[in-house]
VEXKEKE-882317 format. One record per atom (N, C-alpha, C): chain; x, y, z. Coordinates in Angstrom, 3 decimals. Example, Ala and Ser with C-alpha at 12.3 -4.5 7.8 and 13.67 -1.06 7.14 Angstrom:
<pts>
A, 13.190, -5.690, 7.800
A, 12.300, -4.500, 7.800
A, 13.200, -3.300, 7.800
A, 12.850, -2.250, 7.080
A, 13.670, -1.060, 7.140
A, 12.900, 0.030, 7.870
</pts>
This chain:
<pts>
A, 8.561, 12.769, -6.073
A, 8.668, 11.431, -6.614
A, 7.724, 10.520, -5.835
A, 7.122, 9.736, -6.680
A, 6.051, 8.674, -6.379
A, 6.571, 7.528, -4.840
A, 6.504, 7.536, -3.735
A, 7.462, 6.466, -3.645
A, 6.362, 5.879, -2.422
A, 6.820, 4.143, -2.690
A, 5.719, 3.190, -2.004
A, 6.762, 2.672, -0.612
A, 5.878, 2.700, 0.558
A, 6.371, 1.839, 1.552
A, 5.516, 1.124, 2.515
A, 6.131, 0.200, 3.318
A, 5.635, -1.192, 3.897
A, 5.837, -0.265, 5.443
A, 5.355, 0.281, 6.335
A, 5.505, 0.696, 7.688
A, 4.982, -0.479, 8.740
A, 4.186, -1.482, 8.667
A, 3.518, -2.112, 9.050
A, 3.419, -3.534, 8.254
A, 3.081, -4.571, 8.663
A, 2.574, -6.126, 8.228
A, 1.716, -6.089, 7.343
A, 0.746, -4.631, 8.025
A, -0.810, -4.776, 7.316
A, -1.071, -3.564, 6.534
A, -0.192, -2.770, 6.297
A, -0.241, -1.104, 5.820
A, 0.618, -1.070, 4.644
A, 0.433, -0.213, 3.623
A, 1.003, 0.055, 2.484
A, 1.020, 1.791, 2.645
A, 2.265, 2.582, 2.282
A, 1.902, 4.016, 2.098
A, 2.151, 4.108, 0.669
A, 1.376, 5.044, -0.092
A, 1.974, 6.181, -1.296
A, 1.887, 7.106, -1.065
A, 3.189, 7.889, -1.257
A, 3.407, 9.180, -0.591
A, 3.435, 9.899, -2.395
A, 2.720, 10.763, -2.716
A, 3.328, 11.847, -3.560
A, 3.309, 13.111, -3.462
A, 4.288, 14.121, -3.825
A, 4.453, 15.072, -3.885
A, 3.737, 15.807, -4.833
A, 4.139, 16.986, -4.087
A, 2.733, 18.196, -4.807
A, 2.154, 18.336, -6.115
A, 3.426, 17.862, -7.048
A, 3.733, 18.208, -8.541
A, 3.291, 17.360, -8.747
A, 2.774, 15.546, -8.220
A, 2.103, 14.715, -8.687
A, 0.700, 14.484, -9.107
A, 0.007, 15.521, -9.120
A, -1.223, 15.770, -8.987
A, -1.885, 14.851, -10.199
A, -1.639, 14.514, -11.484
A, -1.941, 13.560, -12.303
A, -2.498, 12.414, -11.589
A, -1.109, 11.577, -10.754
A, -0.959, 10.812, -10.227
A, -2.313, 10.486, -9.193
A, -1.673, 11.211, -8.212
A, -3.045, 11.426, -7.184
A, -4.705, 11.815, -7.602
A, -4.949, 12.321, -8.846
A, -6.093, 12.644, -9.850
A, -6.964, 11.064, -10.025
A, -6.001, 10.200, -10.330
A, -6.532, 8.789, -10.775
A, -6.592, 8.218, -10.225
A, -5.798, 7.721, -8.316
A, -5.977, 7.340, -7.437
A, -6.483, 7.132, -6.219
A, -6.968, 8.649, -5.923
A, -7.248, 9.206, -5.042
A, -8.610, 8.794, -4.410
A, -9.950, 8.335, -5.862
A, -10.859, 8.240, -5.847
A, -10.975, 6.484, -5.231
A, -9.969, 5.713, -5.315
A, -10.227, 4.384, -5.321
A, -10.651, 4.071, -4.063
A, -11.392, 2.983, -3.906
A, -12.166, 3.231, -2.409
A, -11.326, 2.445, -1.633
A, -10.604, 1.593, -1.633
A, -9.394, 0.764, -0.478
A, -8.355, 1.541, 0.387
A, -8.261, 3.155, 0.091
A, -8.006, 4.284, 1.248
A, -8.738, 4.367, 2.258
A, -8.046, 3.856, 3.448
A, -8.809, 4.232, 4.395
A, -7.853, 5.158, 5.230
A, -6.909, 6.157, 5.028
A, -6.747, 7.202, 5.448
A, -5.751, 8.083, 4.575
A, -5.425, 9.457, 5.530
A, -5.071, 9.878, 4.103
A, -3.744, 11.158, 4.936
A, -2.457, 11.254, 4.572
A, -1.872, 12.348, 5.606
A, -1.656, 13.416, 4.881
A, -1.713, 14.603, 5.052
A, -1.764, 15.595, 4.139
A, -0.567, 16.569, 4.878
A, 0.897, 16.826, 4.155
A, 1.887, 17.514, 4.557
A, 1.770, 18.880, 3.917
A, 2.152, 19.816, 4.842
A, 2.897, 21.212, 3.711
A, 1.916, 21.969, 3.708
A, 0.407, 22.415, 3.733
A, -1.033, 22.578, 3.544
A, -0.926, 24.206, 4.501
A, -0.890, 25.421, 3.568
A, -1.448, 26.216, 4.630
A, -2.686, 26.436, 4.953
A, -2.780, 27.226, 5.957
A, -4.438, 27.837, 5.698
A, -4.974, 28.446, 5.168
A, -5.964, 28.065, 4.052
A, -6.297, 29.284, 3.094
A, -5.958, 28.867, 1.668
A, -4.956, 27.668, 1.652
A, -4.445, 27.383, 0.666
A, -5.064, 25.954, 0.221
A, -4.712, 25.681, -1.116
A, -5.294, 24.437, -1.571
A, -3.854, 23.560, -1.847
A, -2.853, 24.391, -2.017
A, -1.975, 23.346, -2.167
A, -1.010, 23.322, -1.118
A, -0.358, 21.468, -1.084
A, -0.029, 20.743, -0.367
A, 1.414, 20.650, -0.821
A, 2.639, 20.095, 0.057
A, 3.727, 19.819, -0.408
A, 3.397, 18.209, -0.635
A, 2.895, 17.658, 0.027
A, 2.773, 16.079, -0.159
A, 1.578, 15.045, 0.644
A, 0.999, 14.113, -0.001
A, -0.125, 13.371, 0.588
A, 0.746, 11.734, 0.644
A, 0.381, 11.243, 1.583
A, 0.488, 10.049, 1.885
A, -1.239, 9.241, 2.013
A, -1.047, 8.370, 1.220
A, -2.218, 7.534, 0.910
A, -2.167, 6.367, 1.478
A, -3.238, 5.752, 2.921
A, -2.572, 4.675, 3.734
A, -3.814, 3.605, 2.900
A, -3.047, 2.368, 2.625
A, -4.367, 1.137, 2.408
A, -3.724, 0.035, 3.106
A, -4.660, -0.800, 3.097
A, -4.248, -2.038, 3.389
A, -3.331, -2.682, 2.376
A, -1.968, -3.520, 3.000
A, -1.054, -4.434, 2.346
A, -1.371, -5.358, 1.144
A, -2.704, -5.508, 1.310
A, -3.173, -6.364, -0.004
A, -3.826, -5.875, -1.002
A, -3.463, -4.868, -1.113
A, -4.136, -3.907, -2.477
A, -2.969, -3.886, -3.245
A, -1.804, -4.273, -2.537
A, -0.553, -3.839, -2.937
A, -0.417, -4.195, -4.762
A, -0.932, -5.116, -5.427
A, -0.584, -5.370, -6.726
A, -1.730, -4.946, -7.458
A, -3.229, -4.539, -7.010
A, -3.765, -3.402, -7.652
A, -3.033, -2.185, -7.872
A, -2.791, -1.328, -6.345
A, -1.707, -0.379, -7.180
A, -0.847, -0.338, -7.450
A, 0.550, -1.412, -7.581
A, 1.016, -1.525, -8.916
A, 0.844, -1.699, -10.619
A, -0.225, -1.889, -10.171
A, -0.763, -2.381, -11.613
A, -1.291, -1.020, -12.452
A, -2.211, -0.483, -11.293
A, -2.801, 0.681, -11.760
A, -1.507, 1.630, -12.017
A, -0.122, 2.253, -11.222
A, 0.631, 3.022, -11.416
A, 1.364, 2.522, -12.411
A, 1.672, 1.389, -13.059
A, 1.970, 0.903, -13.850
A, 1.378, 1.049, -15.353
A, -0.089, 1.114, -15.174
A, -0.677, 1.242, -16.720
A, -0.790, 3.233, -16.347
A, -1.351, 3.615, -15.458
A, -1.605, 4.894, -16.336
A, -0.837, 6.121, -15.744
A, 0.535, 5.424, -15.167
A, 1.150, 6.610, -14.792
A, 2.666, 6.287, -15.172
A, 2.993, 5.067, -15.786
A, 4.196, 4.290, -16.432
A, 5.270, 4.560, -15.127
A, 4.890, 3.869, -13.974
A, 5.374, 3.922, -12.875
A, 5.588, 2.102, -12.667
A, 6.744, 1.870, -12.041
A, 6.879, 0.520, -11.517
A, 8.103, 0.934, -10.290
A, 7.724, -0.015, -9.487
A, 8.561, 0.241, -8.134
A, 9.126, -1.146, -7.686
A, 10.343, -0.897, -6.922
A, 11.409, -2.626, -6.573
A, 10.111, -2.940, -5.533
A, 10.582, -4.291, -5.604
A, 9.589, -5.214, -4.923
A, 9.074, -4.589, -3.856
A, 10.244, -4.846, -2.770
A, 10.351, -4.138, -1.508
A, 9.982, -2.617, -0.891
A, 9.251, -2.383, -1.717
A, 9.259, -0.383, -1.901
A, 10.576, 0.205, -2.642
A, 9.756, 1.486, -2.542
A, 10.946, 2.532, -2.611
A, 10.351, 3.649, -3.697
A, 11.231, 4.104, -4.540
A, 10.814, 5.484, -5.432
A, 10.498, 4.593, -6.657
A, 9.428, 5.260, -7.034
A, 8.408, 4.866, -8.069
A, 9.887, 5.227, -9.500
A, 9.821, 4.976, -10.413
A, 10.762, 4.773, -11.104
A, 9.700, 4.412, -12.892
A, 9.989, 5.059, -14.180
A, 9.405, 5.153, -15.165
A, 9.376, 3.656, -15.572
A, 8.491, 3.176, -16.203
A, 8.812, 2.121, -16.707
A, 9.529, 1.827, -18.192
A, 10.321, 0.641, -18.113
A, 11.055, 0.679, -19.324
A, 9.661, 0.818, -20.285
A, 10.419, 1.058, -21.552
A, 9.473, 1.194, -22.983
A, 10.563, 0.342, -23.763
A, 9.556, -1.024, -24.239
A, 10.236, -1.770, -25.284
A, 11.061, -0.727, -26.456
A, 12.204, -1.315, -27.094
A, 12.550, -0.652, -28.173
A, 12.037, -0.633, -29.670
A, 11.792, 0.449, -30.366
A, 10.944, -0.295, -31.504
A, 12.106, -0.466, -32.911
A, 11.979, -0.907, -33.719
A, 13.414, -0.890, -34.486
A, 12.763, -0.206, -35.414
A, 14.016, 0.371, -35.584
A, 13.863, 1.783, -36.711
A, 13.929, 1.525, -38.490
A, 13.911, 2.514, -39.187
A, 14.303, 1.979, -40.435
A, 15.573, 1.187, -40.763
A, 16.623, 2.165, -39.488
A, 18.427, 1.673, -40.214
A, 18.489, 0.421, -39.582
A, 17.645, -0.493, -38.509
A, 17.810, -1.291, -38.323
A, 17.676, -2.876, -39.037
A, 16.533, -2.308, -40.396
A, 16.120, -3.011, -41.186
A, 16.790, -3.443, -42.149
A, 16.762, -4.646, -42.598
A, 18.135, -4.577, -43.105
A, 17.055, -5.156, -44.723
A, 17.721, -5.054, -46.061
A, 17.497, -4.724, -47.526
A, 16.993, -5.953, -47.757
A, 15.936, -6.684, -47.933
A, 15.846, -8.626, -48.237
A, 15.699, -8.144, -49.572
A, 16.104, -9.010, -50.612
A, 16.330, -9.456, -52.186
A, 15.503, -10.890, -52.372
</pts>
């Protein structure tokens, strides 16, 4: 699970797990990373149990924005686990009601 935290005044983490690879696909490239922690990783191997992505605190509503449009991710203010975003409801036929 996607999940954002504040460790620092001036630091933002995104941590995702292995299976996030979408995720990390579209982000990864953005240049406001300036470091990067890589968990789980054997030798020899390409895959990871989990990356933590460190930026600076003020990128913070770029990547919401970005996990928001292309990964339908939104997270509580304060951090925490990335969470789907609602999807408006669309009204159906039976909701329509007969005009004369």
């Amino acid at each position: 699970m996607a999940y954002l935290s504040y460790p620092s005044a001036t630091d933002l983490h995104l941590r995702l797990e292995g299976h996030e690879q979408a995720i990390l696909t579209v982000v990864r490239k953005c240049p406001w990373w300036h470091s990067a922690e890589v968990e789980g990783r054997r030798p020899g191997s390409t895959t990871v149990s989990a990356v933590t992505l460190i930026a600076r605190r003020d990128m913070d509503p770029t990547l919401r924005q970005i996990l928001a449009t292309c990964a339908g991710l939104v997270f509580p203010a304060d951090g925490g686990a990335g969470r789907p975003r609602a999807r408006p409801r669309r009204a159906g036929p039976a909701s329509k009601r007969k005009q004369r």
